[in-house]
N, C-alpha and C positions, 0 to 999 in steps of 0.2 A: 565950893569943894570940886566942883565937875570942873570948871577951868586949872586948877590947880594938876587937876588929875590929868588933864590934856597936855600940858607944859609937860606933867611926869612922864608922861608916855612919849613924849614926842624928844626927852633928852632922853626915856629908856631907847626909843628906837634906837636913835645914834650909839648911843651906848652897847647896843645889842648886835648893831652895823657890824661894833670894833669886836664883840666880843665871840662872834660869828666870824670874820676874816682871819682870826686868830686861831678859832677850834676847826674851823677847816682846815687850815696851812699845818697843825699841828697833827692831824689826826693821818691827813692824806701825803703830807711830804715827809714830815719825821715822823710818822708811822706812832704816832702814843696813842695808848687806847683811850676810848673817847672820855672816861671820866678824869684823866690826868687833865686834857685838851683842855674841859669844861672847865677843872683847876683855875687853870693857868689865864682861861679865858675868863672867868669871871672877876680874877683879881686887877685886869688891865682895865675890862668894862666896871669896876666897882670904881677907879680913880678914876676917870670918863665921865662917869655919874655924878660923884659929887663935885668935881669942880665944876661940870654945866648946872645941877642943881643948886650948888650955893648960890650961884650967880642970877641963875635965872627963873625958876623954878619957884623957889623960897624966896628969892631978893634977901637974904641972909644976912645980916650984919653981926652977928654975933661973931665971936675971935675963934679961929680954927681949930684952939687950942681945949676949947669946949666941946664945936660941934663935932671934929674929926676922929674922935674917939666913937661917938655915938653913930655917928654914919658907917664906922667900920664894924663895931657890932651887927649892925643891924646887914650889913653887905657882904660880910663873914656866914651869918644865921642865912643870907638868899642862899649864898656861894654852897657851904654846905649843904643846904636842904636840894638844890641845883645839882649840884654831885653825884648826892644820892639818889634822885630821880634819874638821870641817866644811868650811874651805875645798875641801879634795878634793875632798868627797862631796855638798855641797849643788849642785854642775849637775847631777848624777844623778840622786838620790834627796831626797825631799822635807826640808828641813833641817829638822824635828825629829826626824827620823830619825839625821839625819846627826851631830844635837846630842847624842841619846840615847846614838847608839855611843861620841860622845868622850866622855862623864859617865863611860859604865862602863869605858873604859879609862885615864883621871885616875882615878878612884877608887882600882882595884886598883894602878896605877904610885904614885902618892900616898901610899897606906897604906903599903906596903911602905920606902918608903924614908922616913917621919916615924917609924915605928914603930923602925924601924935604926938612923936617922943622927939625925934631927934631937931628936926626944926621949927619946933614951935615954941 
């Protein structure tokens, strides 16, 4: 499982690369507030995700028509829950801050149930 989880984390980085270059350009050049940003960023990082996770991650052979359903659940439930963490916390606390804390809890919520439900 800890290899597993290292793979996870190392396609979420990339994943998080794209989904970070995204919520900054959107937050600092067209000016959206950072929960729309986080949006929009998490939907390009969720398709990032799983097509380096099917591949590489999982080694997946199951038909997409299976797994892409359940990895969209499950990257819909980060996305939101991600949302709403920054939503919360960004009038308090400076939103990369706010961006930061929702990465690392999509992350751990994320792995744990793609690792269970969706590619297993």
């Amino acid at each position: 499982m800890l290899r597993s989880f290292l793979k996870y984390s190392s396609v979420g980085g990339l994943a998080t690369i794209v989904h970070y270059l995204i919520f900054l350009a959107t937050v600092n050049i067209l000016l959206w507030a950072p929960w729309q940003a986080t949006l929009l960023a998490g939907c390009i990082g969720a398709f990032t995700s799983y097509t380096l996770n099917y591949r590489y991650t999982f080694l997946s052979r199951a038909a997409h028509h299976k797994i892409l359903p359940k990895f969209m659940l499950v990257a819909g439930l980060g996305i939101i829950i991600q949302t709403l963490i920054v939503a919360g916390l960004s009038p308090w606390i400076h939103y990369l801050l706010a961006q930061a804390m929702a990465t690392v809890a999509g992350l751990i919520l994320t792995f744990i149930l793609n690792r269970h439900w969706t590619f297993s």
